[in-house]
Rosetta silent file (secondary structure, phi, psi, omega in degrees, C-alpha in Angstrom):
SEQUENCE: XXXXXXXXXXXXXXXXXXXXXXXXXXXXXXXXXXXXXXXXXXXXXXXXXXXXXXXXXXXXXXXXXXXXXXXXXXXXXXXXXXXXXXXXXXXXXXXXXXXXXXXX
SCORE:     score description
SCORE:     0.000 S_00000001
   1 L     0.000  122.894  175.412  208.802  127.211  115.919 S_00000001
   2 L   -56.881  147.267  167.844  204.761  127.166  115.330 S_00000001
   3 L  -105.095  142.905 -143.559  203.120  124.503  117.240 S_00000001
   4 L   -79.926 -179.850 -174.892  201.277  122.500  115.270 S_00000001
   5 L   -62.883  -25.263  161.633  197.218  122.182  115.713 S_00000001
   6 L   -81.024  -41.945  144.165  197.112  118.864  118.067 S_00000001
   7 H   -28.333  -80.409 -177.527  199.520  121.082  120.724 S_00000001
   8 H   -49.210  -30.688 -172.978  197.595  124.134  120.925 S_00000001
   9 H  -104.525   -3.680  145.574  194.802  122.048  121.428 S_00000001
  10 H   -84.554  -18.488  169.405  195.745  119.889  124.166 S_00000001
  11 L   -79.625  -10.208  175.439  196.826  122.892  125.892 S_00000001
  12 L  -113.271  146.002   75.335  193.635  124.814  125.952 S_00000001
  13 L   -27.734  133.139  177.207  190.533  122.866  126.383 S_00000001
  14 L   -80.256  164.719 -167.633  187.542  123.906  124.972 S_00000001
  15 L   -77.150   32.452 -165.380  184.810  124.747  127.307 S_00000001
  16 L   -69.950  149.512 -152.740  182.732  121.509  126.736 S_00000001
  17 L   -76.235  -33.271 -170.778  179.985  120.473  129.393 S_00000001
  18 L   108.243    9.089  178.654  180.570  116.995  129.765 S_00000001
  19 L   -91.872   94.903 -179.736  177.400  115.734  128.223 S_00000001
  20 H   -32.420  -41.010  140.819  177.433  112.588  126.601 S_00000001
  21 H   -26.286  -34.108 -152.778  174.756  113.496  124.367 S_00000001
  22 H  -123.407    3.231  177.668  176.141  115.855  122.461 S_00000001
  23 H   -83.890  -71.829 -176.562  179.113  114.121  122.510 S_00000001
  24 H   -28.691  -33.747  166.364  177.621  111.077  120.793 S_00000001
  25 H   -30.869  -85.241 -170.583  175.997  113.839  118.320 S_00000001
  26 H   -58.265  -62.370  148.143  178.474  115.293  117.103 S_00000001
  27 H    -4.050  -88.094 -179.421  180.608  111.294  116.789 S_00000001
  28 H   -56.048  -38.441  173.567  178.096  110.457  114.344 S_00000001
  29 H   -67.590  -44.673  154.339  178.136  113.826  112.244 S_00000001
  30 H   -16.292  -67.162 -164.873  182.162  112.971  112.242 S_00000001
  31 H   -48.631  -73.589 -145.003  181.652  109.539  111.237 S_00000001
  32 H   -68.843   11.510  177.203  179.733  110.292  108.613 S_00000001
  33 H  -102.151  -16.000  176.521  181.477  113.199  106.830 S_00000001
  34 L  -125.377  -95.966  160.080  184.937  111.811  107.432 S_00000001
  35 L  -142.826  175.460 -155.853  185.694  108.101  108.956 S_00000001
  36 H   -83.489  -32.642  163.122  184.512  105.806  111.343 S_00000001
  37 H   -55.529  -43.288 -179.240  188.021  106.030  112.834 S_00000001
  38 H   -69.208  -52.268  158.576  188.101  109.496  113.214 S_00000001
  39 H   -46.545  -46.017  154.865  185.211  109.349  115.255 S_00000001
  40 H   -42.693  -42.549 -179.373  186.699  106.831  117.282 S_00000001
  41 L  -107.031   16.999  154.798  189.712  109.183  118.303 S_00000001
  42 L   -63.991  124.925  155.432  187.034  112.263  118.600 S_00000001
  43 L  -110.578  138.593 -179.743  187.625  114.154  122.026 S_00000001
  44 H   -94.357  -19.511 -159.190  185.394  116.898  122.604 S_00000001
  45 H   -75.173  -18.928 -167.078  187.544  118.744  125.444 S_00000001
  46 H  -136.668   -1.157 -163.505  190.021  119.023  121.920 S_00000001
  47 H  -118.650  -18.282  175.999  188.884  118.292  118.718 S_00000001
  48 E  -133.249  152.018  172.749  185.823  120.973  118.175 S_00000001
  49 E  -152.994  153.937 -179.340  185.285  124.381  119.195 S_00000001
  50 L   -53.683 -176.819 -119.758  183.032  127.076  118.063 S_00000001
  51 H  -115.492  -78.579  172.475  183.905  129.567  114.952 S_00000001
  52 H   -35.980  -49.166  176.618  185.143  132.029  118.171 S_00000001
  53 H   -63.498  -39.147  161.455  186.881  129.531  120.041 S_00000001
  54 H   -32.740  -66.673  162.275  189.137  128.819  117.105 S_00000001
  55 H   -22.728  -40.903  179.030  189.653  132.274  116.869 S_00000001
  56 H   -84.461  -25.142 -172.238  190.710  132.643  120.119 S_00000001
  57 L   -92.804   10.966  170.060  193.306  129.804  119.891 S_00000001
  58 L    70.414   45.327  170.122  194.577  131.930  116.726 S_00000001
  59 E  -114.644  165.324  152.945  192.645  129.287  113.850 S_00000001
  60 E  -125.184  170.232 -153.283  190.487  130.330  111.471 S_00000001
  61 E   -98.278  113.605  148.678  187.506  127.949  110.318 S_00000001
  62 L    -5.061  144.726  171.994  188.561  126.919  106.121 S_00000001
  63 L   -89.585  155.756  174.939  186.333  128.943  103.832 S_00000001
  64 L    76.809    4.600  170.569  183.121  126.979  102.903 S_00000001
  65 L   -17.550  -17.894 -157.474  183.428  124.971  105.937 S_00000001
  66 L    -3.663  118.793 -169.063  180.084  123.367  107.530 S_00000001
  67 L   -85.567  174.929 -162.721  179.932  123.374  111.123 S_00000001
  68 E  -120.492  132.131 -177.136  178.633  120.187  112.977 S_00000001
  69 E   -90.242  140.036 -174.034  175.629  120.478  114.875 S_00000001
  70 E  -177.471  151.080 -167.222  175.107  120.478  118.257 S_00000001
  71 L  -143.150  148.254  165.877  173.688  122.605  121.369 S_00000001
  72 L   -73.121  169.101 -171.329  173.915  123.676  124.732 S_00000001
  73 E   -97.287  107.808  159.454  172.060  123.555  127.772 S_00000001
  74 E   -65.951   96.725 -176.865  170.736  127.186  128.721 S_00000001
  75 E  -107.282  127.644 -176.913  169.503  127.708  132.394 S_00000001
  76 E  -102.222  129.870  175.766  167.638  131.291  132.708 S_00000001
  77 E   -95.900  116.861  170.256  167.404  132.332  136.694 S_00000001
  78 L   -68.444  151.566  171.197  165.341  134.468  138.391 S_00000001
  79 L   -24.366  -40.856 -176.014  167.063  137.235  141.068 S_00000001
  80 L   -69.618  -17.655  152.418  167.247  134.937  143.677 S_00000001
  81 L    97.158   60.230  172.861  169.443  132.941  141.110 S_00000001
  82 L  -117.484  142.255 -159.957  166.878  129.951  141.183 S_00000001
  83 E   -75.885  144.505 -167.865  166.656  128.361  137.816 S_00000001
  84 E  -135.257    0.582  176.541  163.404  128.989  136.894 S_00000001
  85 E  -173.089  146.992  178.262  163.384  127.500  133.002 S_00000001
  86 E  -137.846  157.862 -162.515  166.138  125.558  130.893 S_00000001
  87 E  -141.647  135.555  164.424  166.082  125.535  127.198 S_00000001
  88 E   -90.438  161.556 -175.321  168.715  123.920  124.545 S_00000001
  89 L  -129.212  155.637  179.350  169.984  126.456  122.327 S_00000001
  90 L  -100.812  116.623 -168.968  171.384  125.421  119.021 S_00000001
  91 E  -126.649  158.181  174.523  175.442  125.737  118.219 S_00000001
  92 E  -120.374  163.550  171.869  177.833  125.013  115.756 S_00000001
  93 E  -136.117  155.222  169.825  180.958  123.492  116.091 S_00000001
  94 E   -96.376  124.241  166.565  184.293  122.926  113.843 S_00000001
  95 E   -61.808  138.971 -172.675  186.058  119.959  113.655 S_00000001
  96 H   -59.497  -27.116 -168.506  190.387  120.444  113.980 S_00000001
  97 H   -67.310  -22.051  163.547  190.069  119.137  110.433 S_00000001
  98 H  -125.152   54.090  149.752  188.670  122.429  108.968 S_00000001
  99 E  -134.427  145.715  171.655  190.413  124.619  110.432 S_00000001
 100 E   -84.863  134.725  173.172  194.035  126.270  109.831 S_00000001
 101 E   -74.976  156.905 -170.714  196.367  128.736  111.992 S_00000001
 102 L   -85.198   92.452 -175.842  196.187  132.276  111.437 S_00000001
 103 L   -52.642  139.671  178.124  199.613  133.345  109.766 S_00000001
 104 L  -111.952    0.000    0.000  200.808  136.468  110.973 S_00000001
């Protein structure tokens, strides 16, 4: 029996940082492309993952799709492994809502 899309994705967590920012981000592109409810019941550890992550959890992203914006923290380290500059880098992520499983 396939397990449906709300399974697979309580059993993997996506790799998300834990930043409240980017939670709240992303919340508002949700609200406004779908409902205010939907946002409300947004988890990030389950409800978005990169293009790749899908991919890995055997979805693929809907064609014509638009990812929801939102970025990470980058810290680049010198040899001694002392951070020596942090940067955000810009990512997209998919909502469970456009994406499908990968039939085999």
């Amino acid at each position: 029996m396939m397990k449906s899309i709300k399974e697979i994705v309580k059993e993997e967590p996506s790799p998300w940082s834990g930043s409240e920012t980017t939670q709240n981000l992303v919340r508002s592109q949700i609200s406004q492309r779908w409902t205010k409810e939907e946002a409300e019941n947004f988890d990030p550890k389950y409800d978005t993952r990169t293009f790749r992550g899908w991919r890995e959890q055997n979805y693929f992203v809907n064609k014509n799709e638009k990812g929801l914006e939102s970025f990470v923290l980058i810290e680049k380290k010198d040899a001694q492994g002392k951070i020596i500059k942090k940067y955000n880098k810009k990512i997209w992520l998919f909502h469970r809502k456009q994406v499908s499983p990968i039939s085999n």
